[in-house]
C-alpha positions in Angstrom: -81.8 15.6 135.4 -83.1 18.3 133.4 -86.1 20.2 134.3 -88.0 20.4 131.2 -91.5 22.5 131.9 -95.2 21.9 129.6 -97.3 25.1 129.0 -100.9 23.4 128.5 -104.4 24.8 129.5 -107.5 24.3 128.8 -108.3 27.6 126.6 -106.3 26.2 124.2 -109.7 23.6 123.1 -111.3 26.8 122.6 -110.6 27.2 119.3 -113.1 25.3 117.5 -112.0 24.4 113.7 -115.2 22.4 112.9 -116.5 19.0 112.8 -113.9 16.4 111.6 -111.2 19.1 111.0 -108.2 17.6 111.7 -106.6 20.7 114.1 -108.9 19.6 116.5 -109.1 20.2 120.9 -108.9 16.0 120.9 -105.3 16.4 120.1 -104.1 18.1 123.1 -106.7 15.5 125.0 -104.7 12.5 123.6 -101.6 14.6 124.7 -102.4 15.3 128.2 -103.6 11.9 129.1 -100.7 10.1 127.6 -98.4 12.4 129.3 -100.6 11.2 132.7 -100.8 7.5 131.9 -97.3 7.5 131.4 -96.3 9.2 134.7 -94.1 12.3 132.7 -96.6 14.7 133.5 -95.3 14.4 137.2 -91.9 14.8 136.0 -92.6 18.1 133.9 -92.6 21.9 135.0 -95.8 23.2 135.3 -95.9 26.6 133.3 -99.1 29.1 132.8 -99.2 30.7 129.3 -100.3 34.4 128.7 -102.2 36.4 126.5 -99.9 38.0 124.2 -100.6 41.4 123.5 -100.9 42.3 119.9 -97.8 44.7 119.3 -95.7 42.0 119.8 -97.9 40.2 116.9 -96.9 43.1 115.1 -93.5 41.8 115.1 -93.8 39.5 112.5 -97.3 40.0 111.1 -99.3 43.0 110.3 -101.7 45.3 111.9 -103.8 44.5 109.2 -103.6 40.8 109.2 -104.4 40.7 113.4 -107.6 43.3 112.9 -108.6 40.5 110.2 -108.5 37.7 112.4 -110.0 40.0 115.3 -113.3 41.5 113.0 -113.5 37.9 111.7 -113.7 36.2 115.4 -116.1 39.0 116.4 -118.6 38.8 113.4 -118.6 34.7 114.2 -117.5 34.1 110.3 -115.9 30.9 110.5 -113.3 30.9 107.6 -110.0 32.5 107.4 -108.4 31.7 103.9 -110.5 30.5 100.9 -109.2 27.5 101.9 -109.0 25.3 105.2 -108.0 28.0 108.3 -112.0 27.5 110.2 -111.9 29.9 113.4 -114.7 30.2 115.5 -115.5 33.7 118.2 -113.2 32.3 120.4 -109.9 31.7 118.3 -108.7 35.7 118.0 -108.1 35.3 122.0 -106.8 31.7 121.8 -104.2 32.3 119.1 -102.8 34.9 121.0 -102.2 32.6 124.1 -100.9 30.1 122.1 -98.3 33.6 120.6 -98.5 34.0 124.5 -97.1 30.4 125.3 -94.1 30.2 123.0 -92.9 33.7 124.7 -93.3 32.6 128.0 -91.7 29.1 127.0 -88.7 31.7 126.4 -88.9 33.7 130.0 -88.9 30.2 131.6 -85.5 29.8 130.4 -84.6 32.8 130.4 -85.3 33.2 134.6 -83.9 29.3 134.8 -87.5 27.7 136.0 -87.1 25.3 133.0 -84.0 23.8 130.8 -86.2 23.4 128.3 -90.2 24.2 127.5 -92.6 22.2 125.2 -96.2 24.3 124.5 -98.9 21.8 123.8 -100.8 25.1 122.1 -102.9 25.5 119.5 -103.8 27.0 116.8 -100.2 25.6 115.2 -98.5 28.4 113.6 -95.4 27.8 110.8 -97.8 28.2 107.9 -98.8 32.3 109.0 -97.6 34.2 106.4 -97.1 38.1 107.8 -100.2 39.1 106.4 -102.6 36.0 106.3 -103.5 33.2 107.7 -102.9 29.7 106.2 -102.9 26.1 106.7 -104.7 25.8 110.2 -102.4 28.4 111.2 -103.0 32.2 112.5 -100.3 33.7 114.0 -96.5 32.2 113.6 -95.6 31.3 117.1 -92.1 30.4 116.3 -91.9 33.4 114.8 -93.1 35.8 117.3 -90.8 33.9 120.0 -88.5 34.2 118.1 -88.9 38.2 118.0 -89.8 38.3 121.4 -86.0 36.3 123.0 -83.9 38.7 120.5 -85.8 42.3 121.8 -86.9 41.2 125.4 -83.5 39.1 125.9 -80.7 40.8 123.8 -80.4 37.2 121.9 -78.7 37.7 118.4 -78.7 34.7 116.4 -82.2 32.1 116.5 -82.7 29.1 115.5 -85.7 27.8 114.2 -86.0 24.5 113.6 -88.9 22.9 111.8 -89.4 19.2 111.3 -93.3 19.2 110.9 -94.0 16.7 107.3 -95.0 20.1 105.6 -92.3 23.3 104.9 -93.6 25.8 107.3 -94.0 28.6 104.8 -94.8 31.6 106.8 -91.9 31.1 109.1 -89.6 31.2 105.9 -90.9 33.8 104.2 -90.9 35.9 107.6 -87.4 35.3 107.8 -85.7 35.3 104.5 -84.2 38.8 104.4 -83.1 38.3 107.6 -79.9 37.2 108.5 -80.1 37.0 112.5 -82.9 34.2 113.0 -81.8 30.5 111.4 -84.8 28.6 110.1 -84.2 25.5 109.1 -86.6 22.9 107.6 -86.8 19.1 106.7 -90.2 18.0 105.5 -91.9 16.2 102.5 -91.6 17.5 99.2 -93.4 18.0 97.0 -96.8 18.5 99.6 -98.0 21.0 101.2 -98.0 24.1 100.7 -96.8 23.6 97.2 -95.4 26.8 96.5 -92.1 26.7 99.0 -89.9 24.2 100.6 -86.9 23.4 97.8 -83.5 23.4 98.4 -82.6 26.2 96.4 -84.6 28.8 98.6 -81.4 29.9 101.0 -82.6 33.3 102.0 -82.5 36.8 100.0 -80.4 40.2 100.3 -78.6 39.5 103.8 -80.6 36.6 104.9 -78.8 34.6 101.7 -77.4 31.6 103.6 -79.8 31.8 106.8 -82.5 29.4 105.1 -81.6 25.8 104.8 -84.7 23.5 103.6 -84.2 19.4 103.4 -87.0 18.4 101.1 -87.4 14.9 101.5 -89.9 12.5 99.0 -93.0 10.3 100.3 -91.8 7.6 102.1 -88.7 9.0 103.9 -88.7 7.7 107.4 -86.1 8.1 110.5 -82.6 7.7 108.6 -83.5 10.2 105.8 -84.5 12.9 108.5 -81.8 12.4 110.8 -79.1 12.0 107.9 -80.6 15.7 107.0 -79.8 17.0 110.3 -76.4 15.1 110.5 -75.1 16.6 107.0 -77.0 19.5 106.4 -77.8 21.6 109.7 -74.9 20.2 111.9 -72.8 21.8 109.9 -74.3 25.0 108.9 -74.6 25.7 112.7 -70.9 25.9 113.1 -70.6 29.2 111.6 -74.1 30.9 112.6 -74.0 29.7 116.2 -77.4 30.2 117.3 -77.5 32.0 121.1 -80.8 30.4 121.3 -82.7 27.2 120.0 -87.1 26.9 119.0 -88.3 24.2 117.6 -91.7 23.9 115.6 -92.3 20.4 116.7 -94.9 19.1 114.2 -95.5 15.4 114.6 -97.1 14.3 111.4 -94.3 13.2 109.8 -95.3 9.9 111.8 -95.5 6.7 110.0 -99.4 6.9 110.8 -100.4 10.2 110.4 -103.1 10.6 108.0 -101.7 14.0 106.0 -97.9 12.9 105.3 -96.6 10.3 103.5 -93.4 10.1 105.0 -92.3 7.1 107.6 -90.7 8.8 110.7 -91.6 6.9 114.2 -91.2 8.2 117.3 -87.7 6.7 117.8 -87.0 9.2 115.1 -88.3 11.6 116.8 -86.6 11.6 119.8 -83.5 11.5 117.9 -84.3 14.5 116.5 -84.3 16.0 119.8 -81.4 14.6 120.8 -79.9 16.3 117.9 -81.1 20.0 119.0 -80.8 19.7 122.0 -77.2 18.6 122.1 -77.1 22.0 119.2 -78.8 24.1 122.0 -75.8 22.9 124.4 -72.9 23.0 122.4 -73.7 26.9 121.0 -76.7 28.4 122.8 -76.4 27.6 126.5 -79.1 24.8 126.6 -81.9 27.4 126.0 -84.5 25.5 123.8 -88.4 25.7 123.5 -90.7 23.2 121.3 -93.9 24.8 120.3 -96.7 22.2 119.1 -97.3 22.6 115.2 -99.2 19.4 113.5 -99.7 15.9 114.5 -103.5 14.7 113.5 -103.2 11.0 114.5 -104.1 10.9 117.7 -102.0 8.0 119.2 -99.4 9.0 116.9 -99.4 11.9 118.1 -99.5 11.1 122.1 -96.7 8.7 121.0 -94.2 11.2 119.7 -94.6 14.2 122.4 -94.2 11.4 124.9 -90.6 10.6 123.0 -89.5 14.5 122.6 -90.5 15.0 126.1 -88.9 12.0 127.4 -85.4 13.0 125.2 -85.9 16.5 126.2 -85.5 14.9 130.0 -82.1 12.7 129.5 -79.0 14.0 130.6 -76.2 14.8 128.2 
């Protein structure tokens, strides 16, 4: 059976968003005692995350854009965009543990303690554009694993895969000169964030052909997803060949979630994983990492990282 580890700890409720913000500490709760209740937390790795130090932020975002979030979490202001990004004194420390997780999701299988790593982290991170902070997001996690497994490991060619409900902006636009890291997207469109997601944005310069997005409309459910992974990314990864495999898990493309429209259920879900996973095997040596993005209701939620958890699990 595979040994599939969780990074979860308590710091990560630290970052406090605000009363009836939807990012909210209860989602990890509803997490972690699902994952109890349903006996997989006995069956998972246990793995400790890490403060990431902020030059490898630097990777993908700016010195300017970390100092920002830093003075703001020091001063106690509690917005970071003019929009809905709350942050609290605490969240400059947690959102580099939650950076922190998704690279040592990567050393777990790198130094083979794990096949595979899920982070239940937050803040989420696909919407971090490199030089601000968006959509409940501070720092791209996905991103800076993503960094971190081709400097630390000597990994070439990434895949990123995103199949939160909403295009994961920051992690294209981080990208999309770049030919070495894959990021691939299937999410509702048109929604959030407005401005990106279409299937015309393939990449620019030499990362033309590296950016593959599957905007799907309001009311897509399991078969429109999967048929996007079946004909669109299945096939793309038979000439990039990814040497390693991150997923931005974002669950609130679930039938109940309050911000999607879209119908996906958790059977869809783990099909999905099914689907990387068996892309991880067949081209990148089974090394895969999850890393939480959204997911805001609750049992939805629970429900769906019990499902990739449980796919991540099954053998071939």
């Amino acid at each position: 059976m595979p040994r599939v580890g969780l990074i979860a700890h308590p710091d990560f409720s630290r970052h406090d968003s605000g009363f009836g913000h939807p990012e909210r500490p209860a989602r990890l709760v509803a997490i972690q005692s699902r994952l109890d209740e349903t006996g997989l937390s006995d069956r998972l790795v246990e793995i400790a995350p890490r403060i990431l130090e902020a030059d490898w932020l630097e990777t993908v975002h700016t010195a300017r854009h970390i100092k920002d979030v830093q003075r703001r979490c020091e001063r106690n202001i509690h917005l970071m965009d003019a929009g809905d990004t709350f942050i609290c004194p605490a969240s400059f420390e947690v959102g580099r543990l939650a950076a922190g997780a998704a690279c040592e999701a990567v050393e777990a299988v790198m130094d083979n303690r794990a096949d595979a790593v899920f982070c239940a982290a937050r803040p989420p991170g696909h919407h971090a554009e490199r030089d601000s902070a968006m959509g409940f997001c501070l720092f791209n996690n996905a991103a800076v694993a993503a960094r971190y497994v081709q400097a630390v490991h000597g990994m070439e060619r990434v895949l990123i895969v995103d199949w939160d409900v909403h295009h994961g902006n920051g992690t294209q636009h981080i990208f999309e000169e770049d030919p070495t890291v894959f990021y691939f997207s299937a999410h509702q469109y048109p929604h959030y964030p407005w401005f990106s997601g279409s299937s015309g944005e393939r990449g620019i310069g030499a990362g033309s052909g590296t950016n593959l997005n599957a905007p799907l409309p309001a009311g897509a459910g399991d078969e429109q997803f999967l048929r996007a992974f079946d004909e669109l990314l299945a096939p793309a990864m038979e000439c990039f060949q990814p040497e390693f495999v991150i997923v931005s898990a974002g669950f609130d493309a679930h039938v109940d979630d309050p911000l999607s429209g879209t119908r996906v259920t958790g059977d869809g879900f783990a099909e999905m994983t099914r689907r990387v996973r068996q892309l991880a095997r067949m081209y990148a040596n089974d090394r895969l990492i999850s890393v939480l993005e959204g997911g805001y209701d609750l049992n939805g939620l629970a429900l769906c990282v019990e499902y990739h958890l449980t796919a991540l699990l099954e053998t071939g």
